[in-house]
C-alpha positions in Angstrom: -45.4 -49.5 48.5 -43.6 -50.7 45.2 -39.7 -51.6 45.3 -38.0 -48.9 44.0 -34.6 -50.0 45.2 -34.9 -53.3 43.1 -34.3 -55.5 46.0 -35.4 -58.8 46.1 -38.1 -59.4 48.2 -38.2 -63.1 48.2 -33.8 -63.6 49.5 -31.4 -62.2 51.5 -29.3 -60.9 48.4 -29.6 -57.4 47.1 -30.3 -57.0 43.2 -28.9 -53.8 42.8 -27.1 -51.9 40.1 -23.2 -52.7 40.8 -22.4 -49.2 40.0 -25.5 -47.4 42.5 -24.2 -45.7 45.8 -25.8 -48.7 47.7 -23.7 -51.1 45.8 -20.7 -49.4 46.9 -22.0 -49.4 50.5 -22.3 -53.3 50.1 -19.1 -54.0 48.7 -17.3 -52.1 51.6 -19.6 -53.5 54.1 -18.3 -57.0 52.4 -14.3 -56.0 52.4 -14.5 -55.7 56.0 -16.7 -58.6 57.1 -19.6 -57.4 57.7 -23.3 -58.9 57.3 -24.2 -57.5 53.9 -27.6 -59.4 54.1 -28.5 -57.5 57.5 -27.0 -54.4 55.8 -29.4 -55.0 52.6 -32.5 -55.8 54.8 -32.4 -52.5 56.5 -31.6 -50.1 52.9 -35.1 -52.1 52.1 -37.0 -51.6 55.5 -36.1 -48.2 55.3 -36.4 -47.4 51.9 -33.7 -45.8 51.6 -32.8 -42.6 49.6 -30.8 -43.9 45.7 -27.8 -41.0 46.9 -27.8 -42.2 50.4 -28.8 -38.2 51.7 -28.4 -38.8 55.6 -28.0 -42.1 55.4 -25.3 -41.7 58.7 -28.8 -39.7 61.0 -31.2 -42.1 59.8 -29.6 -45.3 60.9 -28.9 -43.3 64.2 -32.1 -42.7 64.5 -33.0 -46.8 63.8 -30.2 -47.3 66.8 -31.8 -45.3 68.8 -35.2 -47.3 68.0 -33.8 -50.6 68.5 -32.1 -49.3 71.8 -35.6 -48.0 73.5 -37.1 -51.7 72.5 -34.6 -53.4 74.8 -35.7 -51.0 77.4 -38.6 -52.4 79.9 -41.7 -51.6 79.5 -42.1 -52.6 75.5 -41.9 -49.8 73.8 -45.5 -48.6 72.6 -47.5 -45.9 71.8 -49.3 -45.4 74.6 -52.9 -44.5 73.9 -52.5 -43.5 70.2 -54.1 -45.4 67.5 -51.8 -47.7 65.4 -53.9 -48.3 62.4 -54.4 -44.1 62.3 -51.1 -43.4 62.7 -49.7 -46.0 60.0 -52.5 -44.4 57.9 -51.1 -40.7 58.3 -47.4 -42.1 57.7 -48.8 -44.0 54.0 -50.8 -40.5 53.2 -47.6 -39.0 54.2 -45.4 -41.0 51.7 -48.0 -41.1 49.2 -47.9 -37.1 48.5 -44.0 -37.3 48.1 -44.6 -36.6 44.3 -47.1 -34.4 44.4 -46.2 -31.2 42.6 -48.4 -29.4 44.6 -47.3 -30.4 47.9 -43.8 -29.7 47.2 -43.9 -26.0 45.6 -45.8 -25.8 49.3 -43.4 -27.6 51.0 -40.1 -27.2 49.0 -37.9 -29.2 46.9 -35.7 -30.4 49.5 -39.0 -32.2 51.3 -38.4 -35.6 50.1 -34.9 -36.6 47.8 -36.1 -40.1 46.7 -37.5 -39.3 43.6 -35.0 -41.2 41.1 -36.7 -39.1 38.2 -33.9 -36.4 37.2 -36.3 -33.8 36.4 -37.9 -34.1 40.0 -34.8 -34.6 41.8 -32.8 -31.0 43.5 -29.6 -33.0 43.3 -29.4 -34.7 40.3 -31.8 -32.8 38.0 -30.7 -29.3 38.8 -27.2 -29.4 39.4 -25.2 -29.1 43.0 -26.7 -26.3 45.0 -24.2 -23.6 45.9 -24.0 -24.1 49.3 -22.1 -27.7 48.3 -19.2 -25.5 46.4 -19.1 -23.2 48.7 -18.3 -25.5 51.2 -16.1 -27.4 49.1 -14.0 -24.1 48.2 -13.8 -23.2 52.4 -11.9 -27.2 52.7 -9.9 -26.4 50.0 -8.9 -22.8 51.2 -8.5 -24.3 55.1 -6.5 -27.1 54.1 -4.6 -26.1 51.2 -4.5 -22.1 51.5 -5.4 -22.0 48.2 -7.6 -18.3 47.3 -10.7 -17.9 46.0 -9.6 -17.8 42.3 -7.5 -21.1 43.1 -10.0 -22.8 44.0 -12.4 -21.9 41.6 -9.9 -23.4 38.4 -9.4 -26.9 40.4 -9.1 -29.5 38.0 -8.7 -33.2 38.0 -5.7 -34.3 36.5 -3.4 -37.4 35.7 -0.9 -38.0 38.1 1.9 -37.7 35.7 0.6 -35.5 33.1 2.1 -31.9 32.9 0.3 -29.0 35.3 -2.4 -27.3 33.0 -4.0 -25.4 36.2 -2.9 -23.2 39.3 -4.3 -26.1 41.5 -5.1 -29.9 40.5 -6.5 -32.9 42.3 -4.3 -35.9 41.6 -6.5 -39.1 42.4 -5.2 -42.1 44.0 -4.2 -45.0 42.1 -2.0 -47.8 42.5 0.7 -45.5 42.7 0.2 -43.3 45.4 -3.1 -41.9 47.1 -4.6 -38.9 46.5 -2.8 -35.3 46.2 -3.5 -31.3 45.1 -0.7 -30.3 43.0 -0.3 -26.3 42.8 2.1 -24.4 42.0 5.2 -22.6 44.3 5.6 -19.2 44.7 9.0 -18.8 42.4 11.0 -15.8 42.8 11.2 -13.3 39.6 14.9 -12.8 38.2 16.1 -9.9 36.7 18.9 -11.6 35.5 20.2 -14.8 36.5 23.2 -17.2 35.5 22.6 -20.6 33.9 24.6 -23.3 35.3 24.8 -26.9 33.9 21.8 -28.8 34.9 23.6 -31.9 36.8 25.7 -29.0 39.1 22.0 -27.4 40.4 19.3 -28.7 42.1 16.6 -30.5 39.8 13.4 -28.0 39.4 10.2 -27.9 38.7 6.9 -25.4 38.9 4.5 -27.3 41.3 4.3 -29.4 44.6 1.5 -32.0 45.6 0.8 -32.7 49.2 -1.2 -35.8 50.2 -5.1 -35.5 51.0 -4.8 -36.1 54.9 -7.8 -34.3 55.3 -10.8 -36.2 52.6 -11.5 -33.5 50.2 -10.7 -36.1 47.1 -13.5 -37.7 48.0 -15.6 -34.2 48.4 -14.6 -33.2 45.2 -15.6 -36.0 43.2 -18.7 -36.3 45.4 -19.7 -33.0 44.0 -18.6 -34.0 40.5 -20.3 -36.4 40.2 -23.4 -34.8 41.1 -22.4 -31.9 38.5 -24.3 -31.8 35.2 -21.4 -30.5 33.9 -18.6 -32.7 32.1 -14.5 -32.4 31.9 -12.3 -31.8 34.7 -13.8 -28.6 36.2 -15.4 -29.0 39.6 -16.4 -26.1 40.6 -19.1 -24.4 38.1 -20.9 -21.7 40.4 -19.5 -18.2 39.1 -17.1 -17.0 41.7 -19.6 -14.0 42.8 -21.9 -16.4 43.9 -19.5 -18.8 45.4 -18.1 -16.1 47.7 -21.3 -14.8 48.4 -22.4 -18.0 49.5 -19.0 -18.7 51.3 -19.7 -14.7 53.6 -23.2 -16.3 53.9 -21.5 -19.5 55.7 -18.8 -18.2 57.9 -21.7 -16.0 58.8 -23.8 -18.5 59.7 -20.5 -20.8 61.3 -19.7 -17.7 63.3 -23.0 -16.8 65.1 -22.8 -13.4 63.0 -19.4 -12.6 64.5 -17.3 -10.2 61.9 -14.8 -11.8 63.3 -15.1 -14.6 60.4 -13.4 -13.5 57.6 -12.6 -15.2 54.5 -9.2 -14.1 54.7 -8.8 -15.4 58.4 -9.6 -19.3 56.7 -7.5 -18.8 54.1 -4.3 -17.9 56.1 -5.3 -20.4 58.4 -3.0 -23.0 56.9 0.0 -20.2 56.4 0.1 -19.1 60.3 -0.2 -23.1 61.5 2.8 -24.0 59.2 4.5 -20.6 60.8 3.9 -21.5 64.3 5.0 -25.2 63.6 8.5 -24.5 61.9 8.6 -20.7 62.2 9.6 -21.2 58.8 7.7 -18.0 56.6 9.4 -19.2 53.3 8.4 -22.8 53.4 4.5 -21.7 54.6 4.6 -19.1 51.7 5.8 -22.1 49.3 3.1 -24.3 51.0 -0.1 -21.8 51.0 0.8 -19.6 48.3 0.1 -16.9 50.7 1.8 -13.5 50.3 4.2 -12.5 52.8 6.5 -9.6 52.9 9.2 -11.3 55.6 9.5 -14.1 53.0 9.7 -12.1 50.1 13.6 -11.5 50.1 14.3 -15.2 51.6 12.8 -16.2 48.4 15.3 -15.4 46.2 17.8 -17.6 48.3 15.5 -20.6 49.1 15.0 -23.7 46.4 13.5 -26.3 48.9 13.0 -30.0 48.4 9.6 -31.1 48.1 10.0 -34.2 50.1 10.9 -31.6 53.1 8.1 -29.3 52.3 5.8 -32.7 52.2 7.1 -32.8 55.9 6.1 -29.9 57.0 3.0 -29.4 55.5 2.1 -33.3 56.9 3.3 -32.5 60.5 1.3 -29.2 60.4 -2.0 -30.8 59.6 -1.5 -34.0 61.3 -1.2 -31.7 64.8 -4.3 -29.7 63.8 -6.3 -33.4 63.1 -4.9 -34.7 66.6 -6.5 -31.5 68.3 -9.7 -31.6 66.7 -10.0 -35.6 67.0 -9.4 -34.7 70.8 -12.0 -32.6 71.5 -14.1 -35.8 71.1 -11.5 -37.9 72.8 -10.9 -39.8 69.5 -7.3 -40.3 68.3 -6.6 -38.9 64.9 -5.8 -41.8 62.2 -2.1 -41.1 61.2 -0.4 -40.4 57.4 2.6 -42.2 56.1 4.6 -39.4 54.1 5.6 -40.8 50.8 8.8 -40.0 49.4 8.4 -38.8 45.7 11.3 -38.3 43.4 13.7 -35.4 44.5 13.3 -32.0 43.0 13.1 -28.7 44.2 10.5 -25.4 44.2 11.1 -21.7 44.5 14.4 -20.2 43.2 16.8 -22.0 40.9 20.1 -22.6 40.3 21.2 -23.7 44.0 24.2 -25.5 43.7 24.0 -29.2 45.0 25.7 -30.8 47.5 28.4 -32.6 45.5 29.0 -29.9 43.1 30.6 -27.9 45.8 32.5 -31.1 47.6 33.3 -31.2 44.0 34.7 -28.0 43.3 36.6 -28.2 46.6 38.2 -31.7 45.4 39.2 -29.8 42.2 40.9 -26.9 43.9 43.0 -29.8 46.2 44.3 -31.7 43.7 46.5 -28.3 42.8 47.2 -27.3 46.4 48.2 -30.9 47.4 50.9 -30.3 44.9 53.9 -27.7 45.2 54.8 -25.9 42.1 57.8 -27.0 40.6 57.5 -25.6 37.1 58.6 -22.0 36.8 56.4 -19.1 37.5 53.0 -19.9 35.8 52.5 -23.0 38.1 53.4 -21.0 40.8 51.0 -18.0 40.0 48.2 -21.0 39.5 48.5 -22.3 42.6 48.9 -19.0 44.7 45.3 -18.2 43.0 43.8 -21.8 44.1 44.8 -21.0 47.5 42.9 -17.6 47.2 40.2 -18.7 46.1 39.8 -22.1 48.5 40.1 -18.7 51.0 38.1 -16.9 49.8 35.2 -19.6 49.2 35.7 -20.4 53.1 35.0 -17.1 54.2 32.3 -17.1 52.1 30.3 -20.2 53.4 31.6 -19.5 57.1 29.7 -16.1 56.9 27.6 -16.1 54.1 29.3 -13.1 52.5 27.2 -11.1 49.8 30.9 -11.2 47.5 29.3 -7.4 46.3 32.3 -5.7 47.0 35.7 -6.8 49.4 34.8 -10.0 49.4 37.5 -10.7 51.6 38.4 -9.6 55.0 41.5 -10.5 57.5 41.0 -11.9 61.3 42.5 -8.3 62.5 39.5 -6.7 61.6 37.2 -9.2 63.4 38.3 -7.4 66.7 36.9 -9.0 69.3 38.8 -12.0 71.3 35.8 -14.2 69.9 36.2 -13.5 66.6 32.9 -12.0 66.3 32.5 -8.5 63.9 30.1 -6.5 61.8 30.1 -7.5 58.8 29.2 -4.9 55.8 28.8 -6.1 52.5 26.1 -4.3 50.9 28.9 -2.0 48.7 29.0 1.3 50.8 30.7 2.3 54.0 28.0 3.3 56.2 27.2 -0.1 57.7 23.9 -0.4 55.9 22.1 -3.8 56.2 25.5 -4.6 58.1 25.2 -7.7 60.3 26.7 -9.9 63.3 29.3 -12.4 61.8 31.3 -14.8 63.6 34.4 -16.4 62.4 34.5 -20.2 62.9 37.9 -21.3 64.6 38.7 -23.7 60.9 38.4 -20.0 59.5 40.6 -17.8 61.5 43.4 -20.4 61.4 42.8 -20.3 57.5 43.0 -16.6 57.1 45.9 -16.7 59.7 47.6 -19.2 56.8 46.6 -17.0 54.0 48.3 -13.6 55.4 51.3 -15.5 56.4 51.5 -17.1 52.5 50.7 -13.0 51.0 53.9 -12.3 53.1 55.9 -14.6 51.7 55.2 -14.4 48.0 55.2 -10.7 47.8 58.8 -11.0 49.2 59.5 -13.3 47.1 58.4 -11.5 43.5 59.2 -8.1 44.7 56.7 -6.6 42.3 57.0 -2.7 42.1 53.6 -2.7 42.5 51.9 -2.6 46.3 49.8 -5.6 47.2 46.3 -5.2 48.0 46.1 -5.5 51.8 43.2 -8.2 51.9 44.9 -10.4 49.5 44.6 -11.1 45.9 44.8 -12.8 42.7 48.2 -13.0 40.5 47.7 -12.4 37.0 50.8 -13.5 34.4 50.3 -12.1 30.7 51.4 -14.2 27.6 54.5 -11.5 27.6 55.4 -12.6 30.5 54.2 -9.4 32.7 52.9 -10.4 36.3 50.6 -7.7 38.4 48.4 -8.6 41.4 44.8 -8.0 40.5 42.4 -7.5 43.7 39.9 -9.6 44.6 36.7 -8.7 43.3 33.7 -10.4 42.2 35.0 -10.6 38.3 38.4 -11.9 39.0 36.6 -14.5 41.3 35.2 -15.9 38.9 37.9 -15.8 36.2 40.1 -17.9 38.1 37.1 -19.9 38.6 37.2 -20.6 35.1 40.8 -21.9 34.8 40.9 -24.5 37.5 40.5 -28.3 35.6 37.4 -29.8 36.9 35.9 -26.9 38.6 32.2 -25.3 37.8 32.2 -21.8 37.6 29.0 -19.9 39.4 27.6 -17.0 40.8 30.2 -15.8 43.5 27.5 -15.3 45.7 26.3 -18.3 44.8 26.8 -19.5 49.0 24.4 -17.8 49.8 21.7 -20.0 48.6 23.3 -22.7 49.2 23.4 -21.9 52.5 20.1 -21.0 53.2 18.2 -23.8 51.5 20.7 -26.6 53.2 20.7 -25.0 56.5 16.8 -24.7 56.4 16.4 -28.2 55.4 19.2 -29.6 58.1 16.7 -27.6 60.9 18.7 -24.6 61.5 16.2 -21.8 63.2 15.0 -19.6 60.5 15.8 -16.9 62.9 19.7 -17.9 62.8 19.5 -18.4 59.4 17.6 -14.8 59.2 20.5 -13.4 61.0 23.7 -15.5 59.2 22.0 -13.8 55.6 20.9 -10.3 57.0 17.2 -10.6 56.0 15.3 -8.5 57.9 12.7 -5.7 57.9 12.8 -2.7 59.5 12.4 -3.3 62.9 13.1 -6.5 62.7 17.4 -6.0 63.2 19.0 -8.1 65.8 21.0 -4.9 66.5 18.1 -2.9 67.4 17.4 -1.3 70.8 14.6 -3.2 71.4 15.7 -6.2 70.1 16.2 -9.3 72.1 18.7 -10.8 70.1 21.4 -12.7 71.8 25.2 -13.2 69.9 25.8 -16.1 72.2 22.8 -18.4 71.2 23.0 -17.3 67.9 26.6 -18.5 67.1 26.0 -21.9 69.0 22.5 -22.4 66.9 24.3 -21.6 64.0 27.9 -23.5 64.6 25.7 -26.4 66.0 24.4 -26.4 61.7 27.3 -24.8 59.6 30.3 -27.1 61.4 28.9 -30.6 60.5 27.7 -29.0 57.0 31.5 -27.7 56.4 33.2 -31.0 57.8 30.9 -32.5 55.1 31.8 -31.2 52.3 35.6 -31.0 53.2 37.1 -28.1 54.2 40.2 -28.0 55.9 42.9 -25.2 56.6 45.2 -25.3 53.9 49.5 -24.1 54.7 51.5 -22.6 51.8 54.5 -23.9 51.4 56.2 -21.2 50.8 55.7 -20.1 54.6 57.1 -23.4 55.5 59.9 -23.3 53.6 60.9 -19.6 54.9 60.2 -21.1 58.4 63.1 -23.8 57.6 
């Protein structure tokens, strides 16, 4: 039989192309000490296949040979003859090129023809049950759909997202990653903000290959006639047909196997990990009508998505390397450089410690210059009020944006809070005023007191405070607060970035999320729900009392953070002297 693998036949070193898939097993075999002359003896005694097909079954089936020979008595064949059966093995061999033989016997008969025209792999292209099983990885793993996976593409690491779902290959970088894009929330209208006082954005998020489908991809690719960066070349008909055909096939028949069921797969493990719908939507690109509104209110680092989505599959990997008492090989998580996906404009962390600083360094100081100083610093104090209650309770600012202790009647401080701008308590929900709070609004009614007796406007004051508003004539008025006003005297404090008033809310959300407050709490603390979903229902199971100490045990260390403090007027203190 000639040398087809152009081995030597007279030494122990292999003469091989250096780019052939046997080269490649040599040079690993090498980098981790093996004997490559042993290794190269056996590709020759076995003749083995250019692509390695089965290369893994047919050197179990050599163990198992070698195995039976150490095994009294010799191994033999009992009565057969030798010379008859070597004969039947070279007719065997001999007829692996006959066209005859294989329209009888099939194309996938024998794979060793090197010839591209004779070859089902190489000369004819990848046979669709290879994509199809490719696109089932991709949609297990990744929760990618059908039409995502069909537009993979292999792209540069840095270059800018040209498709909905890319495979980054490693280099000396990083390692491998599939880059796609986030789910991203669709604005009406929306405010822009400068770009250093928001979090740093950007379309798409990659997640590390934990899971080998790089190397399935490019596996396939390479056997594609087909060049560029497309992978997958099957139409998308046949691909899904072939995909039914599978699951089918996987399932024993059972309906139960649905293409949808693999594709969510990856959603309902990152659910049941984190309970976190948002951050599985972001992750899987799966629709989801309980993350829908959450959305809007949720710009999540990528780094803590990468998290998640590692932890997810790194506990699915663990269970299945169990069931065959292996331990799963664990991922490092590489941090990447910080940016954000899903909505936009949430205001950073030290843009509001910031603001706050801005808005002390005029209430650290009493007013000592006529009126205009003084109506300046009565509207800091309102608005460092104001801004409190608003990140204490996560207030929607639409309409009364401010409310006094006395109407939080309970000895706890707990009320229903309804902001949605009617009075029938719709969407209303379960807030809880933080102790730093209700000895702020305390401070704040006491300081209204004292300067409306002290300008004795004929006008009467708003009950839940206000803004002071001193026209270039001279005139002074109290203006209420509401959402426009809010952000007027926004505007006038040196130092301070102006934003949406309800601009806490996101904030909120997204660094409450991230710092691992429940998504239920922070469900509850924003008033996203769906029908039937209300903590306030009958049927609900909702408690107050583990909700406030979930939520306190989250929103207290992120308050002390940023600095807020309960702020005295002076103005009370001197009336007290």
């Amino acid at each position: 039989m000639p040398n087809t693998f152009n081995y030597s036949s007279s030494g122990n070193q292999p003469q091989i192309s250096p780019d052939s898939p046997h080269a490649q097993l040599l040079t690993l075999a090498k980098d981790r000490g093996r004997d490559v002359g042993v290794i190269a003896e056996m590709l020759r005694f076995l003749d083995v296949h250019p692509q390695l097909i089965d290369f893994p079954r047919v050197i179990q089936g050599l163990v198992n040979t070698l195995d039976a020979m150490d095994v009294p008595p010799v191994l033999s064949l009992g009565a057969c003859d030798l010379r008859a059966w070597r004969d039947e093995c070279r007719w065997i061999i001999s007829i692996r090129d006959n066209p005859k033989f294989i329209a009888v016997l099939g194309p996938m008969f024998y794979h060793g023809d090197e010839q591209r025209t004779r070859n089902p792999v190489i000369g004819r292209g990848v046979r669709r049950r290879l994509e199809a099983l490719l696109v089932l990885h991709l949609m297990l793993w990744f929760g990618r759909s059908l039409d995502d996976c069909k537009k993979l593409r292999i792209a540069e690491r840095n270059a800018r997202p040209s498709s909905v779902l890319e495979l980054v290959l490693a280099d000396e970088t990083g390692p491998a990653e599939f880059r796609f894009f986030a789910p991203t929330p669709d604005y009406a209208a929306e405010e822009l903000l400068p770009r250093d006082a928001v979090r740093a954005s950007q379309p798409t998020i990659s997640v590390p290959d934990m899971v080998g489908a790089a190397g399935l991809v490019m596996a396939i690719r390479d056997l594609s006639p087909v060049n560029g960066s497309a992978v997958i070349t099957c139409k998308i008909k046949d691909v899904e047909r072939e995909i039914r055909t599978l699951l089918s096939e996987l399932g024993g028949e059972d309906p139960r196997y649905t293409v949808h069921k693999v594709r969510s797969y990856l959603h309902r493990q990152i659910i049941a990990d984190s309970h976190d719908v948002v951050a599985a939507t972001m992750l899987s690109g799966m629709p989801c009508i309980s993350a829908n509104t959450a959305l809007y209110y949720s710009q999540y680092s990528i780094n803590y998505l990468r998290r998640l989505y590692c932890q997810s599959v790194q506990r699915v990997l663990a269970a299945v390397y169990a069931t065959v008492g292996l331990e799963a090989p664990s991922a490092s998580i590489s941090v990447v450089p910080e940016v954000a996906v899903g909505a936009r404009n949430c205001l950073r962390l030290v843009t509001v410690k910031s603001n706050l600083d801005a808005l002390l360094a005029v209430l650290r100081k009493r007013p000592r210059k006529g009126l205009q100083q003084l109506v300046h610093w009565h509207n800091c104090f309102s608005l460092w009020t104001v801004q409190m209650f608003f990140i204490a309770t996560g207030c929607r600012a639409i309409r009364d944006p401010l409310k006094h202790e006395d109407e939080f009647i309970s000895p706890g401080g707990h009320g229903a809070l309804g902001d949605k701008g009617s009075d029938d308590g719709h969407m209303s929900r379960l807030v809880v005023l933080t102790d730093l709070l209700k000895r702020q609004l305390k401070a704040y009614k006491a300081h209204c007191r004292a300067i409306t007796g002290q300008l004795e406007l004929h006008a009467p004051a708003p009950t839940n405070g206000f803004f002071l508003r001193l026209t270039d004539d001279g005139c002074l008025s109290y203006e209420e607060i509401r959402p426009l006003h809010i952000k007027a005297v926004m505007r006038q404090i040196e130092g301070f970035t102006p934003h949406a008033v309800n601009a806490f809310r996101k904030f909120l959300r997204t660094e409450l999320a991230e710092r691992g407050c429940p998504p239920e709490t922070l469900s509850a603390l924003m008033g996203h729900w769906l029908s039937g979903e209300e903590p306030q229902d009958i049927y609900s199971s909702f408690c107050p009392r583990t909700y406030v100490q979930s939520l306190h045990a989250h929103l207290l260390p992120l308050m002390r953070e940023l600095g807020w403090t309960v702020r005295n007027s002076h103005l009370v203190m001197e009336a007290d002297v």
